[in-house]
TILO-618402 format. One record per residue (C-alpha): residue number from 0; residue in one letter; x, y, z. Coordinates in Angstrom, 1 decimal, padded with zeros to 4 digits, always signed. Layout:
<pts>
NUM/A/X/Y/Z
...
</pts>
This chain:
<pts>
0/X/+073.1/+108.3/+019.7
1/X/+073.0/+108.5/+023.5
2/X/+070.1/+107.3/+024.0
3/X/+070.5/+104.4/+021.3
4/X/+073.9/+103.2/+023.4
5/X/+072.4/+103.5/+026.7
6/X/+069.1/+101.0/+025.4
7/X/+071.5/+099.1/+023.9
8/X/+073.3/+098.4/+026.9
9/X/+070.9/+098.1/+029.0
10/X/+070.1/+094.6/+031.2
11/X/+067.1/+094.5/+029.5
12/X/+068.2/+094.0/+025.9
13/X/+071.0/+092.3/+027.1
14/X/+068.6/+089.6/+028.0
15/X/+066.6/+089.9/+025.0
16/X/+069.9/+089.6/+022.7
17/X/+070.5/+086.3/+024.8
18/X/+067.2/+085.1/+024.0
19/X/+067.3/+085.6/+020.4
20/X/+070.9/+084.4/+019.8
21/X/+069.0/+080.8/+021.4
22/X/+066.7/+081.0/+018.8
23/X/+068.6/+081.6/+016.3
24/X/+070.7/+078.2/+016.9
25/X/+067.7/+076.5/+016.5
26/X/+068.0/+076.3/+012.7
27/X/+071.5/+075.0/+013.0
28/X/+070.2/+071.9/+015.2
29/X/+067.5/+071.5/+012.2
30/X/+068.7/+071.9/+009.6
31/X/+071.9/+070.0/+008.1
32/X/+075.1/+072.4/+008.1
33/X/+077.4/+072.8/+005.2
34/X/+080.2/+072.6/+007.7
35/X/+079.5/+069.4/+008.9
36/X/+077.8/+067.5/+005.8
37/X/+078.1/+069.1/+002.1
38/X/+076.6/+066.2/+000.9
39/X/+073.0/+066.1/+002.9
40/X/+073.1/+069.9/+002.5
41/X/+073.5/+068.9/-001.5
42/X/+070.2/+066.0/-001.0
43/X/+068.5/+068.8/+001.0
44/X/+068.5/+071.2/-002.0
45/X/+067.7/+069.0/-004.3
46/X/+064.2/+067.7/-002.8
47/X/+063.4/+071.2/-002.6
48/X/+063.7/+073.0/-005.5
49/X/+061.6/+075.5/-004.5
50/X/+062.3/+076.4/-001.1
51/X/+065.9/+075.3/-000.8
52/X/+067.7/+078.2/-002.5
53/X/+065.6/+080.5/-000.5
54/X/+066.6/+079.2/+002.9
55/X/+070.6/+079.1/+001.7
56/X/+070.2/+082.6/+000.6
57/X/+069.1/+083.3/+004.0
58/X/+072.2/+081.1/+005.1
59/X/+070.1/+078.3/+007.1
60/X/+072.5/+075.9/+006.3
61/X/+075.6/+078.2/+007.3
62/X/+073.6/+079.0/+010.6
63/X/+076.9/+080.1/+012.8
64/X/+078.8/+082.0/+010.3
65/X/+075.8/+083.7/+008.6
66/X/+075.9/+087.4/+008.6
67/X/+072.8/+087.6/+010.8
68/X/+073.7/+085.2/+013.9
69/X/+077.1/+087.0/+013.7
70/X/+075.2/+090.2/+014.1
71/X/+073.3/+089.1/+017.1
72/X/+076.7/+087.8/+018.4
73/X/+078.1/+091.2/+018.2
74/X/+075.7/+092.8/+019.5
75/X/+074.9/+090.6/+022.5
76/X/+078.9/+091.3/+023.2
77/X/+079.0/+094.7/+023.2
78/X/+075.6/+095.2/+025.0
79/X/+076.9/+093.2/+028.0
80/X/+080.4/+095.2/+027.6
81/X/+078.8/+098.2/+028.1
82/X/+076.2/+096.8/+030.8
83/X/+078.8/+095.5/+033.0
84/X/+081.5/+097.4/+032.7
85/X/+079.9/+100.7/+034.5
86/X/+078.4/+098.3/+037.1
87/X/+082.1/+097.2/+038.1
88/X/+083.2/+101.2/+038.3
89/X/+079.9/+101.6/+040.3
90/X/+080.2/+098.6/+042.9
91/X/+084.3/+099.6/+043.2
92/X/+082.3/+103.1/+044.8
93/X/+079.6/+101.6/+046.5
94/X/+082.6/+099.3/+048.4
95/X/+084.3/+102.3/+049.5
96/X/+081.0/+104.3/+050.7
97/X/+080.3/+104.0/+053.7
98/X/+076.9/+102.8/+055.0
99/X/+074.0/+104.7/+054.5
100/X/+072.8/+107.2/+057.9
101/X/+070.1/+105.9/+059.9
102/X/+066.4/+107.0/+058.4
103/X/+064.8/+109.3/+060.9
104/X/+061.9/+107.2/+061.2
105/X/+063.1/+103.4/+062.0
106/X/+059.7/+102.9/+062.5
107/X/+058.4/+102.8/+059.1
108/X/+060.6/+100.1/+058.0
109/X/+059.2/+096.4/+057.5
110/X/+061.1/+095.1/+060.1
111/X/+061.7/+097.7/+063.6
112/X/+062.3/+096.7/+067.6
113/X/+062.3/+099.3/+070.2
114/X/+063.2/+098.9/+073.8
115/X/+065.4/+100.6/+076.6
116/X/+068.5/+099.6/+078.1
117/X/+070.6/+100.3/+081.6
118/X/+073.7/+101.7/+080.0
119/X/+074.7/+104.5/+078.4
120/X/+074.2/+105.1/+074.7
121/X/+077.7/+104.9/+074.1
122/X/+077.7/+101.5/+075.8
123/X/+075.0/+100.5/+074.0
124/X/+076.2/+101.0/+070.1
125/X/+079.9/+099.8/+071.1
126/X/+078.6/+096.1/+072.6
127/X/+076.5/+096.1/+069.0
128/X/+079.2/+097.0/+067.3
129/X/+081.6/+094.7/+068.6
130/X/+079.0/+091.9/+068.0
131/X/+078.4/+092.7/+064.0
132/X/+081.8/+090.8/+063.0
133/X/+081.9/+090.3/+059.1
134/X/+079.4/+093.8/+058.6
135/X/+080.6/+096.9/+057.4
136/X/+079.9/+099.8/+060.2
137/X/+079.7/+102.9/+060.5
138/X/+079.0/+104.8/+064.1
139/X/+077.9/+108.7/+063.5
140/X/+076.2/+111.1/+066.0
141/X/+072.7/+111.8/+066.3
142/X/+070.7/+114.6/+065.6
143/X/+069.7/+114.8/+069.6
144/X/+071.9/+115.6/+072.7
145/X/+074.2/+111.9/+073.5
146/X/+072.2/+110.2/+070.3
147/X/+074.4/+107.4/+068.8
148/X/+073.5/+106.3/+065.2
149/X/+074.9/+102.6/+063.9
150/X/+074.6/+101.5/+060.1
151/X/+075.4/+098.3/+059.1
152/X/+075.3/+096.2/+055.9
153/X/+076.5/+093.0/+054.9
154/X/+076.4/+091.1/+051.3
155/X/+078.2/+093.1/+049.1
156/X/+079.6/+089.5/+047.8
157/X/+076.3/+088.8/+046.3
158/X/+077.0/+092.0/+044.1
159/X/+080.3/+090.7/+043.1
160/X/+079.1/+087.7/+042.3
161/X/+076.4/+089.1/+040.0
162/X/+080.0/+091.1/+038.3
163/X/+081.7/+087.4/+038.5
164/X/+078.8/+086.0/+036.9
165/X/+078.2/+088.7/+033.9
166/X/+082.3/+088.9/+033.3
167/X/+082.7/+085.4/+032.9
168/X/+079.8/+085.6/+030.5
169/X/+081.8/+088.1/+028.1
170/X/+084.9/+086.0/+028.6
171/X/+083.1/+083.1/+027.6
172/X/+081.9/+084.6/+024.8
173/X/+085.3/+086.1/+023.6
174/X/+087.1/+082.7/+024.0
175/X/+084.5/+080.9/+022.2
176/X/+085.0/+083.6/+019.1
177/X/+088.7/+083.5/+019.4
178/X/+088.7/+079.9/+019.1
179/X/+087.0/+079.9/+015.8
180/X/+089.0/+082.5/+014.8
181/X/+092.4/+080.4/+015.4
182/X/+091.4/+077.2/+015.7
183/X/+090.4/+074.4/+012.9
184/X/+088.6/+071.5/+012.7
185/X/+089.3/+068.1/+010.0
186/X/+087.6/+065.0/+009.6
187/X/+089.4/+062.1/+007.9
188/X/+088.6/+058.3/+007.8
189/X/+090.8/+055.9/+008.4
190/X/+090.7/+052.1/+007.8
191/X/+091.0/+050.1/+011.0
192/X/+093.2/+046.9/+011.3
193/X/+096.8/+048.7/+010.9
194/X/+095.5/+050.5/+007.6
195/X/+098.1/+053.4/+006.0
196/X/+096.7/+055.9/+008.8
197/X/+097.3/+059.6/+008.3
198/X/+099.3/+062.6/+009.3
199/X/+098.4/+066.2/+009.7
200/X/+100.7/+067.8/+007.8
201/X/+098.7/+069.5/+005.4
202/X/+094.6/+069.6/+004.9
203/X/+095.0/+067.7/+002.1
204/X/+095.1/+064.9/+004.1
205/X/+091.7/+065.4/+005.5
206/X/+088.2/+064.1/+004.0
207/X/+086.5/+067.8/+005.0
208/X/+088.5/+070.4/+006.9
209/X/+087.4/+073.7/+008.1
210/X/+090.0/+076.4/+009.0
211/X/+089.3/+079.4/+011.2
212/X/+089.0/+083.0/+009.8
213/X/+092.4/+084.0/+010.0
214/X/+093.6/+080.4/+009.9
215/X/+094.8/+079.2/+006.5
216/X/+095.4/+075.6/+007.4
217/X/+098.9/+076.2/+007.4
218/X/+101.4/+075.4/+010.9
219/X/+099.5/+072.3/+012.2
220/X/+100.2/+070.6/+014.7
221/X/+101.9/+067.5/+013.3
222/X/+100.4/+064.2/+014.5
223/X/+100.7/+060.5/+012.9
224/X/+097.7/+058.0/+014.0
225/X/+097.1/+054.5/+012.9
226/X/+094.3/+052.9/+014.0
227/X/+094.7/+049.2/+015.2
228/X/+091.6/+048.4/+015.9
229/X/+087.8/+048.9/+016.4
230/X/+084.8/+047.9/+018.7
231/X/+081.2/+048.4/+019.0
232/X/+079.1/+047.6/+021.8
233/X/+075.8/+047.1/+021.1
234/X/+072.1/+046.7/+022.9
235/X/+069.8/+043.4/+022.3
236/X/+067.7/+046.0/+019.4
237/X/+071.1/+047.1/+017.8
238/X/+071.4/+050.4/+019.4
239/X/+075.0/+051.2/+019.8
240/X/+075.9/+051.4/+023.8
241/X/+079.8/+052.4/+023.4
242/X/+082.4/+052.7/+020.1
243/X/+086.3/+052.2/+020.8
244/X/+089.8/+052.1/+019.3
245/X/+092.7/+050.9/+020.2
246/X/+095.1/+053.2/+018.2
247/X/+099.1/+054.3/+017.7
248/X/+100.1/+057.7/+017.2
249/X/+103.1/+060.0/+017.1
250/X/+103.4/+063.5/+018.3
251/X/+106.4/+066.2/+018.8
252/X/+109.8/+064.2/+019.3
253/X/+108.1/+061.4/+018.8
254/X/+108.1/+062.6/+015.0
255/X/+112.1/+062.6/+015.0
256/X/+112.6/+059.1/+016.8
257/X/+109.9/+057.6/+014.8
258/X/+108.3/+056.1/+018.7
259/X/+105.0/+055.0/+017.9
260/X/+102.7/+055.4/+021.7
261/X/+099.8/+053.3/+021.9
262/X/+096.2/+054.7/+023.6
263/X/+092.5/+054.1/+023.6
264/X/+090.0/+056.7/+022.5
265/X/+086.4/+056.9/+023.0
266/X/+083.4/+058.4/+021.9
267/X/+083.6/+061.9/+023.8
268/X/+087.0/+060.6/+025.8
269/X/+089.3/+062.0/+023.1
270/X/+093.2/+061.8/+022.6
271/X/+094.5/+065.1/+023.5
272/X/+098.1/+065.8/+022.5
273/X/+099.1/+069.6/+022.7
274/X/+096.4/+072.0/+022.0
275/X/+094.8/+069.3/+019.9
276/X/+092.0/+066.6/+020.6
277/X/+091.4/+063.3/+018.5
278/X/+087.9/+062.3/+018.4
279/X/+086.4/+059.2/+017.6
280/X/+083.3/+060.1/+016.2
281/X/+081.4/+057.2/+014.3
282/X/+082.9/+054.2/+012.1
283/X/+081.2/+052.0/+009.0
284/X/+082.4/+049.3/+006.7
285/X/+084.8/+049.0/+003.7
286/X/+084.5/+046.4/+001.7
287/X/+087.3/+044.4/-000.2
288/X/+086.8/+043.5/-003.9
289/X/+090.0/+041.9/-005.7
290/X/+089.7/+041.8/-009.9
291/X/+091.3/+039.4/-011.7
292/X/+092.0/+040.7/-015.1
293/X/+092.0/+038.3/-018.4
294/X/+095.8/+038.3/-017.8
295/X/+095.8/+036.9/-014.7
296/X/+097.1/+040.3/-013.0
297/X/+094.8/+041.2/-010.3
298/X/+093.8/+045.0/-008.2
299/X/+092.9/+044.5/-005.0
300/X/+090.9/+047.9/-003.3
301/X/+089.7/+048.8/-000.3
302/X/+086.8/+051.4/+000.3
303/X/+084.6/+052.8/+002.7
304/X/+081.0/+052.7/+001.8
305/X/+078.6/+054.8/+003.7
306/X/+076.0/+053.7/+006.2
307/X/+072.5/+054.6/+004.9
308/X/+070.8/+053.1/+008.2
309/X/+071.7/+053.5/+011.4
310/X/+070.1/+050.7/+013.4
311/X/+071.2/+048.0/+010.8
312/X/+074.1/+049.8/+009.0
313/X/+073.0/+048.8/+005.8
314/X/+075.9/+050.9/+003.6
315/X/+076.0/+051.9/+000.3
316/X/+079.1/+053.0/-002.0
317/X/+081.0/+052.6/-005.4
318/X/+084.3/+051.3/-006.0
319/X/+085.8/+052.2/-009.4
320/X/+089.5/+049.8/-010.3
321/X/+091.4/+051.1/-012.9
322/X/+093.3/+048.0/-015.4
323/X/+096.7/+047.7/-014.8
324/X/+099.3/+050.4/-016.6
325/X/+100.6/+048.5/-020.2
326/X/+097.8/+045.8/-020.4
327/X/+096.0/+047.6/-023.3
328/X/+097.6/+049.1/-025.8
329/X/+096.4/+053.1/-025.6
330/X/+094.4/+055.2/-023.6
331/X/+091.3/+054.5/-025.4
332/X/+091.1/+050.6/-025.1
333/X/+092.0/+051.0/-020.9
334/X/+089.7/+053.3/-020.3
335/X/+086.4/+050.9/-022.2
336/X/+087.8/+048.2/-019.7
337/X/+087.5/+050.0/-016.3
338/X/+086.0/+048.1/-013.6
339/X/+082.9/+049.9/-011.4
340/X/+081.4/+048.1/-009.0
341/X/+078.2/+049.7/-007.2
342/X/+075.7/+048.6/-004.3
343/X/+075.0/+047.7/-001.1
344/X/+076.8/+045.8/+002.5
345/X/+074.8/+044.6/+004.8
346/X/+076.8/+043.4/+008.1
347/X/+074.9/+040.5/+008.7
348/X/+072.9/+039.5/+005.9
349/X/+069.2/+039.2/+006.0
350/X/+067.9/+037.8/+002.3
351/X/+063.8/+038.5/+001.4
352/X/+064.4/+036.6/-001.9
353/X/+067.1/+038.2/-004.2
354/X/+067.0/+041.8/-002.0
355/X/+069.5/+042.0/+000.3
356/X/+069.1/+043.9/+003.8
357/X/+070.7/+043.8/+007.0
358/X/+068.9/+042.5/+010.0
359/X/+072.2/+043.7/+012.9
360/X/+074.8/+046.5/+012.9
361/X/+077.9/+044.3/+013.9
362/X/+079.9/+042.5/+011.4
363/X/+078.3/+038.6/+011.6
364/X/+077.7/+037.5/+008.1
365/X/+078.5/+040.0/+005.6
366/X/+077.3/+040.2/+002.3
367/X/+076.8/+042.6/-000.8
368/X/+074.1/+043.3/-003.6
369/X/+076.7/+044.9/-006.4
370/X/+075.9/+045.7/-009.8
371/X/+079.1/+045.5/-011.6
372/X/+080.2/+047.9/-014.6
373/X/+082.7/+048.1/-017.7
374/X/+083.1/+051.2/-019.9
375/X/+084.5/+054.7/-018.7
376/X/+083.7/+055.3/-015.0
377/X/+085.4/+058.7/-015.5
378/X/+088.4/+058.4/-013.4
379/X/+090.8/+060.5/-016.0
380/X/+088.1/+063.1/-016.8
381/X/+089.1/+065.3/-013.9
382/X/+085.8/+066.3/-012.5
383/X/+084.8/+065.4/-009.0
384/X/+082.9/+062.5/-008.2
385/X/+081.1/+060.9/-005.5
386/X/+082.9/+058.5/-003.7
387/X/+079.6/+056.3/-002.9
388/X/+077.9/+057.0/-006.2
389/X/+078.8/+056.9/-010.0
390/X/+077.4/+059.5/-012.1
391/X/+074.4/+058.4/-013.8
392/X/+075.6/+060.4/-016.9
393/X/+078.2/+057.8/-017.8
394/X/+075.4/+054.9/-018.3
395/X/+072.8/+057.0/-019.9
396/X/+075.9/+058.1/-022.4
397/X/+076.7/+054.5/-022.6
398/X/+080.5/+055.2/-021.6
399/X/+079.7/+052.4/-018.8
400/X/+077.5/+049.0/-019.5
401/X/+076.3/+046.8/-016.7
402/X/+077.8/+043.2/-017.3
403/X/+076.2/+041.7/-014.1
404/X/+074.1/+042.2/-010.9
405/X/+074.7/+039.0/-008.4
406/X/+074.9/+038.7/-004.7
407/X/+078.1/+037.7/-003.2
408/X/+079.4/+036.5/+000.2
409/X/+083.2/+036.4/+001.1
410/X/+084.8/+034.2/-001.2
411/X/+082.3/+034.3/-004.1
412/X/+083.0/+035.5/-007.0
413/X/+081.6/+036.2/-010.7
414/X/+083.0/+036.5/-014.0
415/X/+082.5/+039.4/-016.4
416/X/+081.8/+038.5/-020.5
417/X/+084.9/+039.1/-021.2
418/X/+086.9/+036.9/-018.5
419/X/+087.5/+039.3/-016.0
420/X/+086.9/+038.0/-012.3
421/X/+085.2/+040.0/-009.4
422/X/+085.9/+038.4/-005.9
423/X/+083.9/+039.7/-002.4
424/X/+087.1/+038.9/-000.1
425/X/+084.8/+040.3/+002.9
426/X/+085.3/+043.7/+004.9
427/X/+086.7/+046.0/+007.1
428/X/+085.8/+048.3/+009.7
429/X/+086.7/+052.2/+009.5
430/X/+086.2/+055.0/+011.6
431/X/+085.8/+058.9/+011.6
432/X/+088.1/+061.0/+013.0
433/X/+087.9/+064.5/+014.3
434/X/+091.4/+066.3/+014.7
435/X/+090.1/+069.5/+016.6
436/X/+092.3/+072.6/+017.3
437/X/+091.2/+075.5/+019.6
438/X/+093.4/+077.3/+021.5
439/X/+090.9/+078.8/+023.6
440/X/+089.6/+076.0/+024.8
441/X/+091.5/+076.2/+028.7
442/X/+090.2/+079.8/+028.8
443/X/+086.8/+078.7/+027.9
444/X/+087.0/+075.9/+031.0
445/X/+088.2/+078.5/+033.3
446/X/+085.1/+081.2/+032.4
447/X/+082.7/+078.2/+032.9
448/X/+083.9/+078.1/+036.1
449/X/+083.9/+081.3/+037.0
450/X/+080.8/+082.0/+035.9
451/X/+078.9/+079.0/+037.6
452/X/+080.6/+080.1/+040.6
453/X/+080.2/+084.1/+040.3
454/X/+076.0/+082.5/+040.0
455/X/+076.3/+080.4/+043.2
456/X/+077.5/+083.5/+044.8
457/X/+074.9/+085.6/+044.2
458/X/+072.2/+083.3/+044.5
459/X/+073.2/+082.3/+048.1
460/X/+074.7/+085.5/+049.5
461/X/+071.5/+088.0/+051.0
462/X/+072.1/+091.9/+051.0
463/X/+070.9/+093.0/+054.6
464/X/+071.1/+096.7/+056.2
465/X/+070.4/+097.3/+059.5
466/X/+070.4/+100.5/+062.3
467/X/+070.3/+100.9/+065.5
468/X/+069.5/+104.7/+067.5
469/X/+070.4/+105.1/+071.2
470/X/+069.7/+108.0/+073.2
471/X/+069.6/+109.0/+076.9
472/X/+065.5/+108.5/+077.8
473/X/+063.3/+111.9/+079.3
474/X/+061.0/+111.3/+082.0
475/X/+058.1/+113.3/+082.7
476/X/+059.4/+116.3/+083.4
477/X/+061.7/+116.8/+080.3
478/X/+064.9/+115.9/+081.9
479/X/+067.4/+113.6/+080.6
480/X/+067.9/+110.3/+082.4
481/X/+071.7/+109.6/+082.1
482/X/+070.7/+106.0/+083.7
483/X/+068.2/+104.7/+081.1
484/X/+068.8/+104.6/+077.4
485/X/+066.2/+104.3/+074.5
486/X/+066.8/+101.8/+071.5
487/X/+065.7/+101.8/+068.0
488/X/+066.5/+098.7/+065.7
489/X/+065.6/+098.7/+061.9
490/X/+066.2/+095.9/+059.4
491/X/+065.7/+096.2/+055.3
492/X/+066.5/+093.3/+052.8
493/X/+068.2/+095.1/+050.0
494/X/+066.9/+091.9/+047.6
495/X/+065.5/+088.7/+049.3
496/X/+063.4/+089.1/+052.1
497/X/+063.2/+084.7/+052.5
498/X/+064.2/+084.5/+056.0
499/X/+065.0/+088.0/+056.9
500/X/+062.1/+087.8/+059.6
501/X/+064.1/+084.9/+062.0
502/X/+067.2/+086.7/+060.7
503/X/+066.5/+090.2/+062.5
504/X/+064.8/+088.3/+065.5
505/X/+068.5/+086.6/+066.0
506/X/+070.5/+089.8/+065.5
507/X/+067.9/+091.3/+067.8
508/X/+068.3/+089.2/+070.9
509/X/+072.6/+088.9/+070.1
510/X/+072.9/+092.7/+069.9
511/X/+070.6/+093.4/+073.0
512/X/+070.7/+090.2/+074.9
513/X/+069.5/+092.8/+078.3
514/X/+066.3/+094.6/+077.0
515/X/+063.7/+093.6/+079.3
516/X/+061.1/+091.7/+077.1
517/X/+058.2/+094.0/+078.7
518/X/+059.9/+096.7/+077.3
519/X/+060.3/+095.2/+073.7
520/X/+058.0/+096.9/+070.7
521/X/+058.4/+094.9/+067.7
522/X/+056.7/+095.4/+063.8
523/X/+057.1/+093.2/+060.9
524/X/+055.7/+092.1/+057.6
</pts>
């Protein structure tokens, strides 16, 4: 068990933990997400028969919250827990150690300068020392009579950088979990031009919502949003260049005074109100179909139809109208007198005989390819349906016959066989919101900095040691020469040696600025 937790905690596998939880996101930039879109998840499946229910076993379509990317999560966590942690008790003792004694043989190291000086060794080691402001020093006796040893080292900052760096790297990690744990995430479309709005009150209210682990959807933040309006820029080819709304929204007091505060969003410039952020994050069409009844009363609907191209924005969708309560005398009769009406929006209209496309993504002339039904379309059945498609049950059980298939522009209409009237009144624009919640999200800003700067630190910070020896010179006869004093200088590069060589030359020349240069001895790399 020792030996697993100390290979488990090692750099090494820390690294390699890193790597793999990168590949293992691949897959969730592949492949669509349940998460994000049930329904091409749903279309994904059903093209492959085969092969589909063997990659959602293995979770490929719940990539993030799959049992085996939340293992390599765990474990990258606790691997660089137990990696750094030690390495902060260790450089807290390596601060308050004092620098290493002079080797015996200064000689032998890759950079080394010997000469002899006209002061005392005492003299000699206290003008160095004086000069190596910003170094951590240490002056201890030699090993011969009057020999004074210096050691000296500077860059201990890179090391706490490197700490910085692999710290902020945990805290990232922790705020990123805690803020799917406690956060939550809904996506609701709203009908431009002043439409109802919504209000996050309860997740009902959302088209898809995804709550945190140990958040039930419950306490939300309230917020009211209405969206006024919408805009696309677009490129010469279609491409979009920018989307924005101009919309109204209410927040805290605002709730109680009923004070409506206007803003513009963006794509990635969000509304942020609280802990909260607004996205806008695409937008589409809904068309408006009115149907006049044989009694003259009239249903008017509104309903988004979803973009199957996303250069042209050629949509697609279904629109089921229900007759008015009382015009039929039971159950039976209303339901065999339901209106459906299914096909296609093109934006501005391109015609290739009777097939409708679109040839632009912006709103210039509008137009729709329906097929219109009458029967059952299933609305008080109780099971879901798709919004942009009708089951194809209901024809083949001939609860629903087609009465007409026609091409319509605003203001055209077409009658049914028994009287009722289908109008095209044209269409609006709506938009996809994303209400996002994470409360972590300030603490996840505040490790990114960290971290980026903890890396700066200890890529531009350079460890350096140096020592210097000075003892009284012998002449020939074995005496000591209290006038003339020997100097050894020694410089290692604990990590980068880049530029260590004009480095030591500098230090050199600053800390004995009066050896005689005939006397100078030096050896490098």
């Amino acid at each position: 068990m020792r030996n697993t937790w100390r290979g488990l905690t090692s750099m090494r596998t820390a690294l390699v933990l890193l790597f793999l939880l990168a590949l293992a996101a691949i897959p969730g930039a592949l492949l669509p997400q349940r998460s994000l879109n049930a329904q091409k998840v749903a279309q994904y499946l059903a093209d492959r028969p085969t092969l589909g229910p063997w990659m959602d076993r293995f979770q490929l379509f719940d990539v993030f919250g799959s049992f085996w990317f939340t293992a390599i999560y765990v474990l990258l966590f606790i691997s660089l827990v137990g990696c750094v942690v030690p390495r902060v008790y260790d450089h807290y003792r390596a601060l308050r150690t004092p620098p290493v004694r002079a080797p015996r043989n200064l000689s032998r190291l890759p950079h080394h300068f010997a000469t002899s000086a006209e002061r005392s060794p005492d003299e000699v080691i206290g003008n160095a020392r004086k000069q190596l402001r910003g170094w951590r020093v240490e002056v201890r006796p030699g090993e011969r009579d009057g020999e004074v040893t210096l050691s000296a080292e500077k860059g201990y900052l890179r090391e706490f950088g490197n700490l910085v760096f692999h710290l902020s790297l945990v805290g990232l990690l922790v705020a990123f979990a805690a803020g799917k744990l406690f956060g939550y995430e809904g996506n609701v479309i709203v009908i431009a031009d002043n439409g109802p709005g919504f209000c996050t009150t309860s997740p009902a209210v959302f088209d898809s919502f995804r709550a945190g682990n140990v958040n039930d959807g419950t306490g939300m933040t309230p917020i009211c949003v209405r969206v006024k309006d919408f805009k696309a820029d677009y490129l010469k080819n279609g491409q979009a260049e920018m989307f924005t709304s101009n919309i109204s929204y209410q927040a805290g007091g605002d709730l109680r005074t009923n004070t409506w505060r206007d803003t513009t969003i963006q794509v990635n410039h969000p509304l942020r109100v609280g802990g909260d952020r607004i996205y806008l994050q695409g937008h589409g069409f809904a068309p408006t179909f009115t149907v006049t009844f044989p009694n003259g009363q009239t249903r008017t609907e509104t309903v988004q139809w979803r973009p199957d191209n996303a250069s042209t924005f050629l949509s697609s969708g279904v629109l089921r109208i229900d007759p008015p309560g009382g015009m039929y005398a039971g159950d039976e009769e209303r339901r065999k007198n339901q209106i459906a009406i299914e096909g296609l929006f093109a934006p501005t209209a391109l015609m290739q005989g009777t097939l409708l496309s679109s040839a632009y993504p912006r709103m210039d002339d509008p137009a729709v390819a329906v097929d219109i039904y009458r029967g059952d379309t299933g609305l008080d059945t109780g099971r879901p349906q798709s919004i942009f498609a009708l089951d194809p049950e209901l024809e083949r059980q001939h609860r629903l016959t087609k009465e007409a298939r026609v091409n319509l522009r605003p203001g055209e209409s077409t009658t049914l066989s028994n009287g009722t009237k289908v109008s095209f009144d044209g269409a609006k624009e709506f938009v996809n919101l994303q209400v996002s919640h994470d409360p972590a999200q300030n603490w996840v800003l505040v490790t990114a900095i960290t971290l980026l700067g903890g890396l700066l630190v200890s890529l531009v910070v350079k460890r350096r040691r140096i020592w210097l020896r000075a003892y009284p010179a012998a002449d020939e006869a074995s005496t000591v020469d209290q006038r003339r004093t020997v100097v050894d200088m020694g410089g290692l590069a604990r990590s980068d040696q880049a530029g260590w060589g004009g480095e030591f030359d500098r230090l050199r020349a600053r800390l004995l600025d009066d050896a005689p240069p005939t006397a100078a001895k030096t050896t490098g790399e």
